[in-house]
C-alpha positions in Angstrom: 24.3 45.8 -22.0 25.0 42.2 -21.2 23.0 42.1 -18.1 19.9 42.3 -19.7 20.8 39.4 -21.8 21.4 37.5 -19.8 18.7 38.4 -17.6 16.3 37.6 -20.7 18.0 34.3 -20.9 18.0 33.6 -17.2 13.9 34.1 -17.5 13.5 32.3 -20.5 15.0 28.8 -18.9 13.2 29.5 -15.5 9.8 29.7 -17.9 10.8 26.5 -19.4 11.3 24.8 -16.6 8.1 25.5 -14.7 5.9 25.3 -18.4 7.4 21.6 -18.4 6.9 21.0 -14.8 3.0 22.1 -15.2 2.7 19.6 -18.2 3.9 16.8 -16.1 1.9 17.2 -13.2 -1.3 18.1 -14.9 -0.6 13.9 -16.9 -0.5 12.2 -13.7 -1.4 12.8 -10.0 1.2 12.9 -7.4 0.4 9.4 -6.3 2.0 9.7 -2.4 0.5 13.0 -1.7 -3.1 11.8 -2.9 -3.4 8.5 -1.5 -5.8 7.8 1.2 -3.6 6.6 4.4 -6.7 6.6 6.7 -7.2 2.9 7.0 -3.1 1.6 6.8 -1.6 1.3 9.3 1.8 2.8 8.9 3.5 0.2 11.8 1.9 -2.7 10.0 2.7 -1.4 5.9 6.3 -2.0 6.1 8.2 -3.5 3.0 8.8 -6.9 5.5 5.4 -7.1 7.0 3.4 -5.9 3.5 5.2 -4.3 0.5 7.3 -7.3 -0.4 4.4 -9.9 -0.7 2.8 -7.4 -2.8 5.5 -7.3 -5.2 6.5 -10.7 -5.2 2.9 -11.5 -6.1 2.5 -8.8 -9.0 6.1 -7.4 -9.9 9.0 -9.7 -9.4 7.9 -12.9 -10.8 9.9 -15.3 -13.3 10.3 -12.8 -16.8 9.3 -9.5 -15.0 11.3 -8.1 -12.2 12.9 -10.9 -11.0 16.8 -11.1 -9.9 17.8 -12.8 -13.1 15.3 -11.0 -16.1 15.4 -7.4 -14.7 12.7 -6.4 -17.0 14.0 -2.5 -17.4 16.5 -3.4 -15.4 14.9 -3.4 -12.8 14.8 -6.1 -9.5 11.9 -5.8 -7.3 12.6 -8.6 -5.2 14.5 -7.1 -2.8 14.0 -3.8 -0.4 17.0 -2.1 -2.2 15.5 -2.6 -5.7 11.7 -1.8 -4.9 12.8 1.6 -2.9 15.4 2.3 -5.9 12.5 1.5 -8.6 10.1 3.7 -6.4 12.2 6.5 -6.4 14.2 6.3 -10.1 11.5 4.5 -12.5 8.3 5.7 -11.3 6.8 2.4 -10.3 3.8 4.0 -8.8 2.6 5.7 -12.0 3.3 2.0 -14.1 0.9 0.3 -11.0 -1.9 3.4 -11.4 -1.6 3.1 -15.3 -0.7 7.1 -15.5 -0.7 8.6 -18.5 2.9 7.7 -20.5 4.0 5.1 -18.2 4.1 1.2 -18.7 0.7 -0.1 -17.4 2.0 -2.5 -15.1 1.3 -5.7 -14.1 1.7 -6.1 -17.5 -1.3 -7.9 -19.4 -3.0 -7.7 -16.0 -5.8 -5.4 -14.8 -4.8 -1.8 -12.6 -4.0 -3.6 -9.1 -6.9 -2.8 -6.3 -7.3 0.7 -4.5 -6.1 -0.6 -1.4 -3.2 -2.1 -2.7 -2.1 1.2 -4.4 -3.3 3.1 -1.1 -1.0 0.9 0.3 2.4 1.4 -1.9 1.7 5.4 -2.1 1.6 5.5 1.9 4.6 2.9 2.1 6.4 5.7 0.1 4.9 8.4 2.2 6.0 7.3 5.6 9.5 6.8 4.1 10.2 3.7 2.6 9.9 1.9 5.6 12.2 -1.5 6.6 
C-alpha cells in the first residue's frame, strides 16, 4: 500500500521539476549553446588575450565589480571571479538583458553582438586561461 504512495509522490516532484525547468528555459535562451562562434577565434578569445579587457571596460569598473565594491558580491576583475560569476550569477543573461535578470552594464545600452558572441563562446570552449 505504501509503494504506490510513494510512487505518486516520487512522480509528483519529478513533474515539478521538469514543469519549472520548462518555465526557465522558455524566459531566456541558453546563451552558450546559441551563440554564433563562426567568426572567434577560440585560440585568440581567451580571458588574457580578450575577455578581461572586455570586463574591465564594462563590468569591473570603480562602484560595479571592482575588487573593493563587489557590487552583488561579485569581482570581475580577475579570471577567478569572472569564471565564478559566469558559472554562479548568470552574468551572461544580466549582459543579454534576459528576462528576470539585472540588465547589465547598468544604465548602459545591451553590449554589441560580437561582444556577447564573444563571452557565450569564451564559456563554450571552457573558460579558457
Amino acid at each position: 500500500m505504501k509503494l504506490p504512495v510513494v510512487t505518486g509522490l516520487l512522480f509528483a516532484f519529478i513533474a515539478a521539476l521538469a514543469s519549472a525547468g520548462c518555465e526557465k528555459s522558455s524566459q531566456n535562451p541558453d546563451y552558450i549553446a546559441e551563440a554564433n562562434c563562426s567568426a572567434v577565434d577560440a585560440n585568440t578569445n581567451t580571458y588574457t588575450l580578450a575577455i578581461k579587457a572586455i570586463m574591465d571596460a564594462n563590468c569591473a569598473q570603480s562602484g560595479c565589480h571592482d575588487p573593493i565594491t563587489k557590487e552583488h558580491d561579485l569581482d570581475l576583475s580577475t579570471y577567478a571571479g569572472v569564471k565564478f560569476g559566469f558559472q554562479s550569477h548568470d552574468v551572461l543573461c544580466s549582459v543579454n538583458h534576459g528576462s528576470g535578470c539585472d540588465p547589465m552594464p547598468d544604465g548602459s545600452p545591451k553590449l554589441s553582438q560580437d561582444i556577447l558572441d564573444r563571452l557565450a563562446c569564451w564559456a563554450r570552449n571552457g573558460y579558457t586561461l
